[in-house]
TORLOLO-120114 format. One record per atom (N, C-alpha, C): atom name; residue number from 1; z, x, y. Coordinates in nm, 2 decimals. Example, Ala and Ser with C-alpha at 12.3 -4.5 7.8 and 13.67 -1.06 7.14 Angstrom:
   name   resi        Z        X        Y
      N      1     0.78     1.32    -0.57
     CA      1     0.78     1.23    -0.45
      C      1     0.78     1.32    -0.33
      N      2     0.71     1.28    -0.22
     CA      2     0.71     1.37    -0.11
      C      2     0.79     1.29     0.00
! end
This chain:
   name   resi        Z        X        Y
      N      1     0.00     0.08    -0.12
     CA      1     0.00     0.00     0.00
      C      1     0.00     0.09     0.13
      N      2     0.08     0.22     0.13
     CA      2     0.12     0.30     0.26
      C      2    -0.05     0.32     0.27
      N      3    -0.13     0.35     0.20
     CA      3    -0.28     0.46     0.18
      C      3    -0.37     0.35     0.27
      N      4    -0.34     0.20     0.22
     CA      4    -0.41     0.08     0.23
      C      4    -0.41     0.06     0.43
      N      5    -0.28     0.04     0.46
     CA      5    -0.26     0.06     0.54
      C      5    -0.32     0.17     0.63
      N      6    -0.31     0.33     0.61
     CA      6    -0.33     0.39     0.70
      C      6    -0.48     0.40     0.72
      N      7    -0.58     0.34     0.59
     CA      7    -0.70     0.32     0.61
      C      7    -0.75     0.23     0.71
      N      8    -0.67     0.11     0.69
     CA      8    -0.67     0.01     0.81
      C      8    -0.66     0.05     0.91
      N      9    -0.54     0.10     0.94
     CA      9    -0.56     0.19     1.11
      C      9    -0.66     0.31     1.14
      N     10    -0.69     0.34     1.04
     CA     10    -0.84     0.43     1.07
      C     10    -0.96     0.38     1.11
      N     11    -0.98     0.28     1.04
     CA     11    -1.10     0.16     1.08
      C     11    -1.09     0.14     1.25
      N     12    -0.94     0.06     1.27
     CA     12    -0.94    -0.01     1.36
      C     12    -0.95     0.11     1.42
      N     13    -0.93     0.22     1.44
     CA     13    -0.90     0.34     1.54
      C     13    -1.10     0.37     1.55
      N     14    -1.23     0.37     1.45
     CA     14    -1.34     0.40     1.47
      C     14    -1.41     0.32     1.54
      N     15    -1.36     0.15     1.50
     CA     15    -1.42     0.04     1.54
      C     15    -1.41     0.04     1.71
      N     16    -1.26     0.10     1.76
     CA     16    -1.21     0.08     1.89
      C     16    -1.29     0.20     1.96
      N     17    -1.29     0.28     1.94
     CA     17    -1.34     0.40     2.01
      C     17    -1.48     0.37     2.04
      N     18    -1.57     0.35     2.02
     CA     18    -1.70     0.29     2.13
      C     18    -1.67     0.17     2.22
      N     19    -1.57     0.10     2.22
     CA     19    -1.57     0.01     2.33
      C     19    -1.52     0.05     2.44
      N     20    -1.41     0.18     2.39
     CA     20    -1.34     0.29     2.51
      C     20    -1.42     0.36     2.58
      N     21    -1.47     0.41     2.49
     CA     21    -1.60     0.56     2.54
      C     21    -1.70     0.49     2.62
      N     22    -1.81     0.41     2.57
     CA     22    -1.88     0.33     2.63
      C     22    -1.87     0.17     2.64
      N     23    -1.82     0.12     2.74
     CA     23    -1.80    -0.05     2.77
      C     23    -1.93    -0.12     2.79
      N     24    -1.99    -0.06     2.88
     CA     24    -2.10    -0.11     2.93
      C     24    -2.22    -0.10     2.81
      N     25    -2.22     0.02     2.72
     CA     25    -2.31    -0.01     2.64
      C     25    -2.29    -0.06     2.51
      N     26    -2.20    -0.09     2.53
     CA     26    -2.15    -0.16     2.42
      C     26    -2.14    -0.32     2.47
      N     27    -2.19    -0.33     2.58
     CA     27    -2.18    -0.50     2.60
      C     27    -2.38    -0.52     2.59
      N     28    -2.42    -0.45     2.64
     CA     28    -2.55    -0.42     2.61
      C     28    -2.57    -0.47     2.41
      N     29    -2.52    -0.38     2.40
     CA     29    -2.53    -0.39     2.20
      C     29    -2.52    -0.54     2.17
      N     30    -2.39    -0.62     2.25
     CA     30    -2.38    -0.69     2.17
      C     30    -2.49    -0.85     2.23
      N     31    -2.53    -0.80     2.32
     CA     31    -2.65    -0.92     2.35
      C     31    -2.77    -0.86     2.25
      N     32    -2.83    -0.78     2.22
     CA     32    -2.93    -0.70     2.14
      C     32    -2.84    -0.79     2.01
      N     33    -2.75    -0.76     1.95
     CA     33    -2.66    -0.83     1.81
      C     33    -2.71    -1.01     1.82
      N     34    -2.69    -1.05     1.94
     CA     34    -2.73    -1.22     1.90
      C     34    -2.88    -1.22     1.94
      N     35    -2.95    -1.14     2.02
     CA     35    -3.05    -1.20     1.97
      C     35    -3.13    -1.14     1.81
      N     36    -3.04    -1.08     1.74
     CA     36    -3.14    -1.04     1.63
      C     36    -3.07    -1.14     1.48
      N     37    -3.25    -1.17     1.46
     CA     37    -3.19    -1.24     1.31
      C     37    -3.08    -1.23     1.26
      N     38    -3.03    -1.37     1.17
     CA     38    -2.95    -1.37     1.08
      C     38    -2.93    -1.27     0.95
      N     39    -3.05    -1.33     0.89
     CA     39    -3.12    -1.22     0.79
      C     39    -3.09    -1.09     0.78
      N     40    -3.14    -1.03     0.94
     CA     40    -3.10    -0.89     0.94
      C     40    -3.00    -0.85     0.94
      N     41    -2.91    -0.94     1.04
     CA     41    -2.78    -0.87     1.00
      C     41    -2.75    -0.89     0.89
      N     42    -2.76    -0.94     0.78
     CA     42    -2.70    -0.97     0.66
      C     42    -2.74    -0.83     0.62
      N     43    -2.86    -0.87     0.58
     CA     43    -2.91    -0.67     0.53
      C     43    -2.82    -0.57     0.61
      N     44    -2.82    -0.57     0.73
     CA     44    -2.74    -0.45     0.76
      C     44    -2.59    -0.45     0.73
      N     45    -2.54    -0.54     0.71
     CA     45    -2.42    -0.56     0.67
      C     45    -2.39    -0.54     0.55
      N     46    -2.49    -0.58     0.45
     CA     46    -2.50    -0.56     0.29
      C     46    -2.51    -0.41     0.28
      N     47    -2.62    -0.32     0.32
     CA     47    -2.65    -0.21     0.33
      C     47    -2.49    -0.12     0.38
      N     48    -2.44    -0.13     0.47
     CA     48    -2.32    -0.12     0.48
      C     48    -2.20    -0.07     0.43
      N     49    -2.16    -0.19     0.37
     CA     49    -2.12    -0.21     0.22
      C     49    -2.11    -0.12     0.11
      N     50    -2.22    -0.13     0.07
     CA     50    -2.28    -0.06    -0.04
      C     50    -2.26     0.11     0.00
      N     51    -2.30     0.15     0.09
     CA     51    -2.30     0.29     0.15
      C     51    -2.12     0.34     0.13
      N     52    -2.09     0.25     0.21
     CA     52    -1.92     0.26     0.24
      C     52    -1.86     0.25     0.05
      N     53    -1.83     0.18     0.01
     CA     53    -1.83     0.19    -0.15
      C     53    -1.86     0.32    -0.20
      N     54    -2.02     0.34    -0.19
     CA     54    -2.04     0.48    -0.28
      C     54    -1.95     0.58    -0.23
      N     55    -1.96     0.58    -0.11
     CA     55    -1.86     0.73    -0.03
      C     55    -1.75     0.69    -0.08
      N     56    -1.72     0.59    -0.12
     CA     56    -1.55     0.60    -0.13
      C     56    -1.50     0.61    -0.26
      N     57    -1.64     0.59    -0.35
     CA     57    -1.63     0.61    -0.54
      C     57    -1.64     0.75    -0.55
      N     58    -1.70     0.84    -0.49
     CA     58    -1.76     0.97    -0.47
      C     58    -1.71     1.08    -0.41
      N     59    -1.56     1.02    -0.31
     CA     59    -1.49     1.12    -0.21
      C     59    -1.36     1.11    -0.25
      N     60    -1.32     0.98    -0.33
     CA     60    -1.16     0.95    -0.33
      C     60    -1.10     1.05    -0.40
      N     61    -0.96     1.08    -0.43
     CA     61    -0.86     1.16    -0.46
      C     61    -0.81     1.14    -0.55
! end
C-alpha cells in the first residue's frame, strides 16, 4: 500500500508540473483536446495504457 501510494503522488506530482511550467499552453492543449475526436482519444488513451503496463512489467523490482 506505502509503494501504491507514493506512485500516486508521483503521477499527481508529473500530471501537475505542465500546468505550473506552462499555463497558457496548457490551456491552449486543452481546447486542441475538445475539438479532437472521440475515437482518437480513446486510441491515445488505450495506446497509453498499454505503453505504461509494459514499462511497469519490464522495470518493476
Amino acid at each position: 500500500m506505502k509503494l501504491f501510494l507514493c506512485l500516486i503522488g508521483l503521477v499527481l506530482v508529473v500530471e501537475g508540473l505542465p500546468y505550473f511550467a506552462f499555463p497558457e499552453r496548457m490551456k491552449k492543449w486543452m481546447l486542441m483536446i475538445q475539438e479532437t475526436p472521440d475515437n482518437q482519444l480513446r486510441l491515445i488513451g488505450f495506446m497509453s495504457m498499454c505503453i505504461g503496463l509494459i514499462i511497469v512489467y519490464f522495470f518493476r523490482s
